[in-house]
PyMOL Python script that loads the backbone (N, CA, C, O; Angstrom):
from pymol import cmd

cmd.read_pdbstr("""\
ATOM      1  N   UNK A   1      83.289 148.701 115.586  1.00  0.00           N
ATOM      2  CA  UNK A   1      84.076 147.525 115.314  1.00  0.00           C
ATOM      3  C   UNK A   1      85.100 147.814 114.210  1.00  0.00           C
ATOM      4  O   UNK A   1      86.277 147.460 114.275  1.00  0.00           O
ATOM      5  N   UNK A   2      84.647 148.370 113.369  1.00  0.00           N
ATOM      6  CA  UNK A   2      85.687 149.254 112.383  1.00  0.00           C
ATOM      7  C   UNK A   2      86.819 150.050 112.458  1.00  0.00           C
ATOM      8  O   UNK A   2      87.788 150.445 111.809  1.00  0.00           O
ATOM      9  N   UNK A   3      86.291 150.109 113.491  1.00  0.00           N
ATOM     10  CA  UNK A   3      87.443 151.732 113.963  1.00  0.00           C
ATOM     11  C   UNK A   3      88.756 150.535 114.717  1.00  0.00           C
ATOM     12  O   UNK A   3      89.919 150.438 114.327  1.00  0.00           O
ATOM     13  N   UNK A   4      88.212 149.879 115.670  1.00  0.00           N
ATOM     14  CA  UNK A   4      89.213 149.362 116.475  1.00  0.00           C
ATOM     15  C   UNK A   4      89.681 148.340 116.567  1.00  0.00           C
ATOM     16  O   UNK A   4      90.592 148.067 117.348  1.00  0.00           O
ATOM     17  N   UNK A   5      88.843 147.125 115.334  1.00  0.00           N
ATOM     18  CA  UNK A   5      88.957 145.923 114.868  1.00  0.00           C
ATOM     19  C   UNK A   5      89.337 145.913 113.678  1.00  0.00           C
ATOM     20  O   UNK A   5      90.337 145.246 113.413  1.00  0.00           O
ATOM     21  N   UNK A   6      88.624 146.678 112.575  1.00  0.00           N
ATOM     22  CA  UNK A   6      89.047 146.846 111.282  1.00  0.00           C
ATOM     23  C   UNK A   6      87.871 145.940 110.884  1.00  0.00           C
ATOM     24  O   UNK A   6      88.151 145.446 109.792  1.00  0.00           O
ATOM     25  N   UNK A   7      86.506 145.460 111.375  1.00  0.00           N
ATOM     26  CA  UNK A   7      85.673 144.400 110.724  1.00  0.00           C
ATOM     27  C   UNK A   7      84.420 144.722 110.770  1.00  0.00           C
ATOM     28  O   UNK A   7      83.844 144.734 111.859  1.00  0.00           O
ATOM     29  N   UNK A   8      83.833 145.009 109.727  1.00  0.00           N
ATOM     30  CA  UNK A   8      82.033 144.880 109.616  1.00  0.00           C
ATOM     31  C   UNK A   8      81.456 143.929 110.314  1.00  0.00           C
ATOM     32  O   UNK A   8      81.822 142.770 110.119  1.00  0.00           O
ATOM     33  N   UNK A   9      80.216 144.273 111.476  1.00  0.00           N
ATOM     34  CA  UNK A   9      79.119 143.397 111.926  1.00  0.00           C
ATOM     35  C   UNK A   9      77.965 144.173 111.272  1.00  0.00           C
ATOM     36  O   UNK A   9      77.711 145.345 110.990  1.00  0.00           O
ATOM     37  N   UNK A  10      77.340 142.872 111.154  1.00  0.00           N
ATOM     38  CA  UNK A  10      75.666 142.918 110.124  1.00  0.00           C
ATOM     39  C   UNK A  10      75.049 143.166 112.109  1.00  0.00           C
ATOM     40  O   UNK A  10      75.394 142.533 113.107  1.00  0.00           O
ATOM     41  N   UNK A  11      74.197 144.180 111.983  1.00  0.00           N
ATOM     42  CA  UNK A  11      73.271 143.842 113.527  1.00  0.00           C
ATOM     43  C   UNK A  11      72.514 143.130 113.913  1.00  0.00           C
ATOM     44  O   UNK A  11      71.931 143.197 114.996  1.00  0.00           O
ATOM     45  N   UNK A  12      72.354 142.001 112.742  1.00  0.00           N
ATOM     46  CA  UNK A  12      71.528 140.842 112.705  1.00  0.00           C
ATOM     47  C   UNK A  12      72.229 139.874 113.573  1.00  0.00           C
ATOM     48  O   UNK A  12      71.635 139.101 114.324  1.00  0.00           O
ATOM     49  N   UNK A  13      73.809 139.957 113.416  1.00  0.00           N
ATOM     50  CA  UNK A  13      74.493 138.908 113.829  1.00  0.00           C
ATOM     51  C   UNK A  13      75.382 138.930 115.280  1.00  0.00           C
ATOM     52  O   UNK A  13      76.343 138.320 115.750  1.00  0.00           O
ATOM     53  N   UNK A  14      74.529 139.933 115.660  1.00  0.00           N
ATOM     54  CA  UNK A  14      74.926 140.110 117.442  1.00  0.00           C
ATOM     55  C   UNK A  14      73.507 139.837 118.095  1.00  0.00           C
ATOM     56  O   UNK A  14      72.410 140.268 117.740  1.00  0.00           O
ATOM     57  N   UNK A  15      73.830 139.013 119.133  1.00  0.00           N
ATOM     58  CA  UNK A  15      72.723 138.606 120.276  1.00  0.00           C
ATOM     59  C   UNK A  15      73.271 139.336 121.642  1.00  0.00           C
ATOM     60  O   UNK A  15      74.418 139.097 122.019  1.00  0.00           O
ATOM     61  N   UNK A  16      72.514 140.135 122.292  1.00  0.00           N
ATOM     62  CA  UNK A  16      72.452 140.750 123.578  1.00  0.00           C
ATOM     63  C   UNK A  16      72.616 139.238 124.510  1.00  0.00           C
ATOM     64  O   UNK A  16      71.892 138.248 124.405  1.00  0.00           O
ATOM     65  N   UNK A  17      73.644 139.398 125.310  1.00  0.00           N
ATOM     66  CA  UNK A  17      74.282 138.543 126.519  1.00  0.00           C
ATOM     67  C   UNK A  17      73.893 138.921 127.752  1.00  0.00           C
ATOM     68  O   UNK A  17      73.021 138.508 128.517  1.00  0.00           O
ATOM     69  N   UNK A  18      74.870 139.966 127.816  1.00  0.00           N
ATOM     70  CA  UNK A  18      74.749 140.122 129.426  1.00  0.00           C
ATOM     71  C   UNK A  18      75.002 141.654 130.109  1.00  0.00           C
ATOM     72  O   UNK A  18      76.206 141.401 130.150  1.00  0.00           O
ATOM     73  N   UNK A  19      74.950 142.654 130.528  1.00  0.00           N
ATOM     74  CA  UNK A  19      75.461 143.812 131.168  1.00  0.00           C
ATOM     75  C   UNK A  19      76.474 143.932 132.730  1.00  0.00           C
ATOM     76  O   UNK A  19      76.407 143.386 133.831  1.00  0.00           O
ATOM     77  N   UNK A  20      77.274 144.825 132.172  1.00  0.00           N
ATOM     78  CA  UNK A  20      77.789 145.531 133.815  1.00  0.00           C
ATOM     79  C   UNK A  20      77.443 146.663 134.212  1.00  0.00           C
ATOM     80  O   UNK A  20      77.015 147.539 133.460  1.00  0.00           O
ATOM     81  N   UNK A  21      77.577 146.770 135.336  1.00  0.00           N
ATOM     82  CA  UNK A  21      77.086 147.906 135.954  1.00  0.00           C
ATOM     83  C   UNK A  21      78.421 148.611 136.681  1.00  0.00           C
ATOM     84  O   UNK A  21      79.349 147.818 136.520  1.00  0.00           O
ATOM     85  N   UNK A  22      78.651 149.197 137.047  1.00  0.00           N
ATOM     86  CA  UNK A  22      80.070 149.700 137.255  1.00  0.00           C
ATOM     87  C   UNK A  22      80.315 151.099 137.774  1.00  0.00           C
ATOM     88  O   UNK A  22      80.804 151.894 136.972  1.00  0.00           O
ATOM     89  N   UNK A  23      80.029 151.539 139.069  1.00  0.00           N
ATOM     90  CA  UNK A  23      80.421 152.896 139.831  1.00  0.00           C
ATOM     91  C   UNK A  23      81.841 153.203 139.912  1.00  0.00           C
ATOM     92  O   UNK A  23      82.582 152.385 140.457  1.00  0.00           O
ATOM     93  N   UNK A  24      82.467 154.661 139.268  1.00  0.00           N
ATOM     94  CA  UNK A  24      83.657 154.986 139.510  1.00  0.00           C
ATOM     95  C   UNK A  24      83.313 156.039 139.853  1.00  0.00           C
ATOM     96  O   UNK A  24      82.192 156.532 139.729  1.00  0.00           O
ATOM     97  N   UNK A  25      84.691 156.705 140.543  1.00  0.00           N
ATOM     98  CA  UNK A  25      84.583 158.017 141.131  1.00  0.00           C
ATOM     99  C   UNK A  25      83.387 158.715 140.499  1.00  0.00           C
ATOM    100  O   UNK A  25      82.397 158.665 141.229  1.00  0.00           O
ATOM    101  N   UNK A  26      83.185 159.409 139.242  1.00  0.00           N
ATOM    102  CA  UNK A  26      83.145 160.667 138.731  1.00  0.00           C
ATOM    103  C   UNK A  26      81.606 160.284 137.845  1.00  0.00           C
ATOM    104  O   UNK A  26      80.853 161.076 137.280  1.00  0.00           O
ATOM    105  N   UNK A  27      81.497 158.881 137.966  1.00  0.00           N
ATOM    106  CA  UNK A  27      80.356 158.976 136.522  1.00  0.00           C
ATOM    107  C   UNK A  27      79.930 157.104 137.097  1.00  0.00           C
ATOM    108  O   UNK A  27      80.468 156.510 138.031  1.00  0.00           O
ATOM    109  N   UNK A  28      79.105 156.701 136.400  1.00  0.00           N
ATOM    110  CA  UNK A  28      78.236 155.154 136.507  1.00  0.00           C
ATOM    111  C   UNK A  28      78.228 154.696 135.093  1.00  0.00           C
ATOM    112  O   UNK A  28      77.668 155.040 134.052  1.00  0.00           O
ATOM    113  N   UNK A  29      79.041 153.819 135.456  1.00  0.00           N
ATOM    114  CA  UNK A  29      78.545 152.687 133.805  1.00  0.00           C
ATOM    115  C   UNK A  29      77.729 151.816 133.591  1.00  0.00           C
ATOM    116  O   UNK A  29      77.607 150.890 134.393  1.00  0.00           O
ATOM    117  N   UNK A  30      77.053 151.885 132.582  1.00  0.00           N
ATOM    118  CA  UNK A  30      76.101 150.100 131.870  1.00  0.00           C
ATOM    119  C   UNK A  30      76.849 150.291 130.895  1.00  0.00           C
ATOM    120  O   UNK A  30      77.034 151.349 130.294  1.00  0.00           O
ATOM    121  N   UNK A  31      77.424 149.002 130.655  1.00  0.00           N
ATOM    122  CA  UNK A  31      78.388 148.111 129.559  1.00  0.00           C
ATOM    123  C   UNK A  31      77.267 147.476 128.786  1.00  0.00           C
ATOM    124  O   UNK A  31      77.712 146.563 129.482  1.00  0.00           O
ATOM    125  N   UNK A  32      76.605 147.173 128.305  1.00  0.00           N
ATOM    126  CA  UNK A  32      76.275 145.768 127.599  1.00  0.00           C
ATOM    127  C   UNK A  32      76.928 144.956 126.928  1.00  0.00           C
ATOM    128  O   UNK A  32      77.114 145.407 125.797  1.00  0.00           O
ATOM    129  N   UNK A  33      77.420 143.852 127.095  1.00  0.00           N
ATOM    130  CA  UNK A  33      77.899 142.717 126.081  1.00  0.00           C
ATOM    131  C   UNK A  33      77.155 142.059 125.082  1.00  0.00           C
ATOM    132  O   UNK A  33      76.283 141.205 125.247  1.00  0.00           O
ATOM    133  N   UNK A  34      77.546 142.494 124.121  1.00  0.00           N
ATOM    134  CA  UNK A  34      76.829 141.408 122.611  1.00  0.00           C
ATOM    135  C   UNK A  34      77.784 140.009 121.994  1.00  0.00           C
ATOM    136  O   UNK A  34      79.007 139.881 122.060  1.00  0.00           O
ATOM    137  N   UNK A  35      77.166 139.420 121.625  1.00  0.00           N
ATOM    138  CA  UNK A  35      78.110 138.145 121.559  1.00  0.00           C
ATOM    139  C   UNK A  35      77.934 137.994 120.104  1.00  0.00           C
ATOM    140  O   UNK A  35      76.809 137.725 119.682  1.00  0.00           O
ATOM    141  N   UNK A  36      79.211 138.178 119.055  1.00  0.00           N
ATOM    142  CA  UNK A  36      78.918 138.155 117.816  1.00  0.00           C
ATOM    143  C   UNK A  36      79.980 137.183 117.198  1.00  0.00           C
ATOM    144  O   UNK A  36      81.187 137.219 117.438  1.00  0.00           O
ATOM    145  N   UNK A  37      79.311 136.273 116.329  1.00  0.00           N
ATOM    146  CA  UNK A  37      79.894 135.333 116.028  1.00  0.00           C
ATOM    147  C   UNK A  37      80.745 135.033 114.274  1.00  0.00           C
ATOM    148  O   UNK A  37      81.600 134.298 113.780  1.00  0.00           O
ATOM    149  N   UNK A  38      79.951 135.992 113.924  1.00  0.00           N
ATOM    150  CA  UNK A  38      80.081 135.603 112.074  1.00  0.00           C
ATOM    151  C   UNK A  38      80.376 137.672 111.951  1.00  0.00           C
ATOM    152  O   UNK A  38      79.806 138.339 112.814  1.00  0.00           O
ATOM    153  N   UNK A  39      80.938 138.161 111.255  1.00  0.00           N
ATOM    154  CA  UNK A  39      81.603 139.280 110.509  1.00  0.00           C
ATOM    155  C   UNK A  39      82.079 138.966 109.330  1.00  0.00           C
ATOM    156  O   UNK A  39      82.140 137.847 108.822  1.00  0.00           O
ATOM    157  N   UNK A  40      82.595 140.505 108.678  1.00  0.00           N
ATOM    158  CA  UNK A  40      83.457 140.137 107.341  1.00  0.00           C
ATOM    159  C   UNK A  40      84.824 140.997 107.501  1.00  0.00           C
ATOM    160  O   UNK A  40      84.859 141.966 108.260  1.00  0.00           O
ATOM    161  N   UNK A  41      85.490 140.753 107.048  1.00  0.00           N
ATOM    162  CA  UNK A  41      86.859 141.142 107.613  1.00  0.00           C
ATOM    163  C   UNK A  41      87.967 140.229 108.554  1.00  0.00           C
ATOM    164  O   UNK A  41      87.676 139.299 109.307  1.00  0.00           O
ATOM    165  N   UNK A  42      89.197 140.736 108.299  1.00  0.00           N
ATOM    166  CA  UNK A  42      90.441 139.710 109.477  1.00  0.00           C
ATOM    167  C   UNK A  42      90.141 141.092 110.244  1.00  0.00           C
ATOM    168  O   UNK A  42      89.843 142.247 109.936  1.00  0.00           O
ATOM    169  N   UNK A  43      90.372 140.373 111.365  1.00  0.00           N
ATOM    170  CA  UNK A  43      90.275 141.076 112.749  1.00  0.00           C
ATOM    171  C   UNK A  43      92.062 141.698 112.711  1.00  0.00           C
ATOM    172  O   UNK A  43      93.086 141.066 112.450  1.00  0.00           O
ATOM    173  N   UNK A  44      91.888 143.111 113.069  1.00  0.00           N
ATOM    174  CA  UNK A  44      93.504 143.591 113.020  1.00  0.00           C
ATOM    175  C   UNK A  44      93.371 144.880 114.329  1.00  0.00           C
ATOM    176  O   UNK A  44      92.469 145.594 114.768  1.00  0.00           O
ATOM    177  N   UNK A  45      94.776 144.672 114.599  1.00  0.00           N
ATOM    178  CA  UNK A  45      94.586 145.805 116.255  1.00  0.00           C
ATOM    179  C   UNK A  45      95.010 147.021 115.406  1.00  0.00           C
ATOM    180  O   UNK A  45      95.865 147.227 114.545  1.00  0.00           O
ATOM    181  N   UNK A  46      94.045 147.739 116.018  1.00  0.00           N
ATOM    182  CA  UNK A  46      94.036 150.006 115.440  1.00  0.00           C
ATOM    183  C   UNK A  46      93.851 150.283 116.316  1.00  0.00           C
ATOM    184  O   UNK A  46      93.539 151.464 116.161  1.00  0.00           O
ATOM    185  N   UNK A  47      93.743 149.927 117.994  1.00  0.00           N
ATOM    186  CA  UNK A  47      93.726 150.950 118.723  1.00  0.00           C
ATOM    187  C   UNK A  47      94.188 150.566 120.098  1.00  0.00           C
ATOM    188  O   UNK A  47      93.898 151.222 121.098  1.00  0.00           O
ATOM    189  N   UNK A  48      95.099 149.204 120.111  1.00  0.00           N
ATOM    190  CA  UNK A  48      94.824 148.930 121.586  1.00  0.00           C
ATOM    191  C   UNK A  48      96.670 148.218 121.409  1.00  0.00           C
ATOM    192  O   UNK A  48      97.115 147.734 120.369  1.00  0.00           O
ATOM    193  N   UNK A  49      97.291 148.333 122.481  1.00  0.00           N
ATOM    194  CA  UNK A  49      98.925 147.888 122.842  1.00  0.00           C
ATOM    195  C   UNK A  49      98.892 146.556 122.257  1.00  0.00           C
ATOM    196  O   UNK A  49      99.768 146.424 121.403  1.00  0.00           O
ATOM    197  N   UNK A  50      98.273 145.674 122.410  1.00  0.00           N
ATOM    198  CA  UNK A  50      98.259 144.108 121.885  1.00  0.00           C
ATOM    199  C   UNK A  50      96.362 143.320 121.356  1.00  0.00           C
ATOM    200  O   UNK A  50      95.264 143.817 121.605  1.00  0.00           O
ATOM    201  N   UNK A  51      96.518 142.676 120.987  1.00  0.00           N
ATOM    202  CA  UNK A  51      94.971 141.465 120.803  1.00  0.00           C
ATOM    203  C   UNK A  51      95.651 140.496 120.737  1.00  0.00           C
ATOM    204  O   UNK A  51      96.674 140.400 120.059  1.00  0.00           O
ATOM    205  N   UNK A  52      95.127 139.576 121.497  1.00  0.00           N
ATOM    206  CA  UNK A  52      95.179 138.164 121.086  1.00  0.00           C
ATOM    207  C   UNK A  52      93.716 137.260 121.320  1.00  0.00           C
ATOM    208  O   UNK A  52      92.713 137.870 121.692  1.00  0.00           O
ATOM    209  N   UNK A  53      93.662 135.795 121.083  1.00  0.00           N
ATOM    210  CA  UNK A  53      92.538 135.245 120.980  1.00  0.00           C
ATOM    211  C   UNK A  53      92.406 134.213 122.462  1.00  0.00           C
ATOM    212  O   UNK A  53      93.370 133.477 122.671  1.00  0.00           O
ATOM    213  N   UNK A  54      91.440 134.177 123.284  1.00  0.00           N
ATOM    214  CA  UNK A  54      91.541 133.108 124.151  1.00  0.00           C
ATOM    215  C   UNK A  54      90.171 132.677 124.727  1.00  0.00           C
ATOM    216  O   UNK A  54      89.061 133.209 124.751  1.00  0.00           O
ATOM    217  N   UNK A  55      90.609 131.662 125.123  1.00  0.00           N
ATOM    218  CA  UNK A  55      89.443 130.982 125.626  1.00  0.00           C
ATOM    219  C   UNK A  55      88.539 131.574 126.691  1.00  0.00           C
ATOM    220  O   UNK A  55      89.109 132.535 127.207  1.00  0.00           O
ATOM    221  N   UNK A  56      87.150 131.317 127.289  1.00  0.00           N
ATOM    222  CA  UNK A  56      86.722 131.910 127.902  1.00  0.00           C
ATOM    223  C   UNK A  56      87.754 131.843 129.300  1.00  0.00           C
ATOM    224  O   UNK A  56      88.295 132.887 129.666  1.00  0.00           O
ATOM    225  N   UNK A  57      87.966 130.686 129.978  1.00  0.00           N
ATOM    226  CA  UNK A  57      88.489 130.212 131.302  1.00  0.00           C
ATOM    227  C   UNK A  57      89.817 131.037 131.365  1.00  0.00           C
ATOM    228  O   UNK A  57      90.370 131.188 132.454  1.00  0.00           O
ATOM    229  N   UNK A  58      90.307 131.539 130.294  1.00  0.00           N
ATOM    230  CA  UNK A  58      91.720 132.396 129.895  1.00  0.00           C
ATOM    231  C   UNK A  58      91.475 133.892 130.705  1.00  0.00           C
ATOM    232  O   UNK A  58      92.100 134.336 131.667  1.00  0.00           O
ATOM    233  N   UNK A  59      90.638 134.335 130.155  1.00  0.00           N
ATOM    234  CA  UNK A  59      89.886 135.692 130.451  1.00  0.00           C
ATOM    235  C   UNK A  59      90.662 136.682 131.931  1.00  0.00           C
ATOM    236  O   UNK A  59      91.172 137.793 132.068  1.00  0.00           O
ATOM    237  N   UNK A  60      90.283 135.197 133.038  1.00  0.00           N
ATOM    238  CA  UNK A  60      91.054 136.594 134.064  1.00  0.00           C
ATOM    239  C   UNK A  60      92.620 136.122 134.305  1.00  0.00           C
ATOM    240  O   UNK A  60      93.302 136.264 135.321  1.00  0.00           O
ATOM    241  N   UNK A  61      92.891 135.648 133.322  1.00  0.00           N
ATOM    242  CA  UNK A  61      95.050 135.512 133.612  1.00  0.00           C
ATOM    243  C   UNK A  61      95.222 136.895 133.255  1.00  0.00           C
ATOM    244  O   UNK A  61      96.320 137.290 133.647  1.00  0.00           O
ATOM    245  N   UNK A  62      94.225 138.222 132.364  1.00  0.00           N
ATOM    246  CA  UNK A  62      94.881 139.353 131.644  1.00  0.00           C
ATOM    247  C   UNK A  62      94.300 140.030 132.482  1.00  0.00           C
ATOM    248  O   UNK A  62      93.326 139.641 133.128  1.00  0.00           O
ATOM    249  N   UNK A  63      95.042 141.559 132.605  1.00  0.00           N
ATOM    250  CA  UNK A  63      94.036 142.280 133.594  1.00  0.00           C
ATOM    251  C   UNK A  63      93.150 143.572 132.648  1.00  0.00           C
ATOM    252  O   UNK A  63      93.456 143.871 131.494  1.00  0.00           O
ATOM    253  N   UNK A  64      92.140 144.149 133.350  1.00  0.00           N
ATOM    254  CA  UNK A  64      91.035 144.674 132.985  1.00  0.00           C
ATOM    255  C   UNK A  64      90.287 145.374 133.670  1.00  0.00           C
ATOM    256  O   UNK A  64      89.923 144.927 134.758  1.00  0.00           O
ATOM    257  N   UNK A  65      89.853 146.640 133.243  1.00  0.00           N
ATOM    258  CA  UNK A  65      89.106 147.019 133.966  1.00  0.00           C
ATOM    259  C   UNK A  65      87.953 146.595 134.720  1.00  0.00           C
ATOM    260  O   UNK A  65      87.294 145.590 134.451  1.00  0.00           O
ATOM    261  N   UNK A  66      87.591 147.872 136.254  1.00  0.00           N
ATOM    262  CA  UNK A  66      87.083 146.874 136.900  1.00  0.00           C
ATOM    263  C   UNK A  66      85.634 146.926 136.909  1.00  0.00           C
ATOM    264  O   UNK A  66      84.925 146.607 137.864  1.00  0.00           O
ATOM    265  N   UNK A  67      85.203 147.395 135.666  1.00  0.00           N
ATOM    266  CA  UNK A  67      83.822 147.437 134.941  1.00  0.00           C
ATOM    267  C   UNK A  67      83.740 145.753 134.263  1.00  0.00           C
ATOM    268  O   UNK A  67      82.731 145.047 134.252  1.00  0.00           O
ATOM    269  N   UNK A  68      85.007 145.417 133.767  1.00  0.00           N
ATOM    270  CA  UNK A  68      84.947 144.269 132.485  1.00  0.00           C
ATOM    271  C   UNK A  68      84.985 143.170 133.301  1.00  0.00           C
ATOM    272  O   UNK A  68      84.809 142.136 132.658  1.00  0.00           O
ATOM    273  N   UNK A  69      85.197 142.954 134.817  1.00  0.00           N
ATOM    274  CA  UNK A  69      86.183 141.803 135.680  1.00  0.00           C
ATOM    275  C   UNK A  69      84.156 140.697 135.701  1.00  0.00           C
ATOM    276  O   UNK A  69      84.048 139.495 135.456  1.00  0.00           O
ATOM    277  N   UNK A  70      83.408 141.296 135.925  1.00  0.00           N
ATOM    278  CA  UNK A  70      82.022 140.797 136.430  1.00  0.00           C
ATOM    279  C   UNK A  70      81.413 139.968 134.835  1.00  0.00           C
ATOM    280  O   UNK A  70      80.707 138.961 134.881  1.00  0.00           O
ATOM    281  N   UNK A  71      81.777 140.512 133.741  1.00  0.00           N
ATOM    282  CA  UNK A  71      81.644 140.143 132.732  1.00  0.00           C
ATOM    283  C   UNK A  71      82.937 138.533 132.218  1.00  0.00           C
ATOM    284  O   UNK A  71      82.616 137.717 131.354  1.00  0.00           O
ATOM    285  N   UNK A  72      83.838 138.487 132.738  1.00  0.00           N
ATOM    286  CA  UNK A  72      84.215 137.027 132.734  1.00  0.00           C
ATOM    287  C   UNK A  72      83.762 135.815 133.576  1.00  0.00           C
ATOM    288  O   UNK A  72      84.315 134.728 133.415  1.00  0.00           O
ATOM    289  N   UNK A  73      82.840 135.969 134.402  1.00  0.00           N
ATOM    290  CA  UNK A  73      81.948 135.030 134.691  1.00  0.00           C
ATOM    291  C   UNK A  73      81.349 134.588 134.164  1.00  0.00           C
ATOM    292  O   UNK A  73      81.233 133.365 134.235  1.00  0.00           O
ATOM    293  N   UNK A  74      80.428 135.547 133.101  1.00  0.00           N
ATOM    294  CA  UNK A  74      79.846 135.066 132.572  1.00  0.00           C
ATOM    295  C   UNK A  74      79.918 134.165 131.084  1.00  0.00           C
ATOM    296  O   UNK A  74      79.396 133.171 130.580  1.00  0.00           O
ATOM    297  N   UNK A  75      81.042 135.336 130.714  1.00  0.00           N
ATOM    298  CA  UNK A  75      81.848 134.398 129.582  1.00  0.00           C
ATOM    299  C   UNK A  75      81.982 132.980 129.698  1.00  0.00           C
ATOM    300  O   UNK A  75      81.445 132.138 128.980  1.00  0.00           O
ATOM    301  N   UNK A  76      83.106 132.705 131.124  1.00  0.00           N
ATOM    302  CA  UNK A  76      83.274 131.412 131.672  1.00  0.00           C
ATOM    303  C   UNK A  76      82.473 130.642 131.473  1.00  0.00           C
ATOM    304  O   UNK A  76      82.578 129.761 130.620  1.00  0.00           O
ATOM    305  N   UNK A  77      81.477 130.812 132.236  1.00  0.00           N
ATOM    306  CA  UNK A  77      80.471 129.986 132.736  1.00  0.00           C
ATOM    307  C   UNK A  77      79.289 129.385 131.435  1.00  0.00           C
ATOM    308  O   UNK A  77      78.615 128.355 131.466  1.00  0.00           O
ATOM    309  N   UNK A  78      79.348 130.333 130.469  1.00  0.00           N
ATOM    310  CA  UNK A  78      78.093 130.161 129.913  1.00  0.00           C
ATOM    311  C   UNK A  78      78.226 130.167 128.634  1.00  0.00           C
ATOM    312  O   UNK A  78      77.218 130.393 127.964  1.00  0.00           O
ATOM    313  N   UNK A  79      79.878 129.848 127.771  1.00  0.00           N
ATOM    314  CA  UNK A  79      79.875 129.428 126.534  1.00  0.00           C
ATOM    315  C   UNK A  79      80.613 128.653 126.354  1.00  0.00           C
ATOM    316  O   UNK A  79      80.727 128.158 125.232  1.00  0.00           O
TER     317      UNK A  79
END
""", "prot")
cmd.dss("prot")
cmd.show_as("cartoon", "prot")
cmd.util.cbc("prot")
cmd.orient("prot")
């Protein structure tokens, strides 16, 4: 989170959500999603073209890999 957010998480303050599973050519992914709510630090972009903030229902107007696409359902749906 440091590296690519610029923000300390305590591991107290992430709860396990949900996983993807995800076959590409060459290799198999498990993603897990943690859902973390409280940090210390402003959130600042170090590694990625843009960040911005949005709502869950927002999620698939941006595009994403197609490991991350199964994981806005659940976002949607369930916060």
């Amino acid at each position: 989170m440091q590296e690519e957010l610029g923000i300390d998480v305590n591991e107290a303050c992430l709860a396990p959500f949900v996983f993807a599973s995800h076959a590409y050519d060459s290799f198999h992914l498990l993603m897990p999603l943690y859902l973390c709510r409280r940090w210390s630090g402003v959130v600042q972009n170090r590694e990625h073209a843009a960040l911005k903030w949005v709502r869950p229902n927002q999620l698939s107007d941006f595009p994403m890999p197609p490991a991350d696409e199964p994981l806005v359902a659940w976002l949607r749906d369930l916060l």
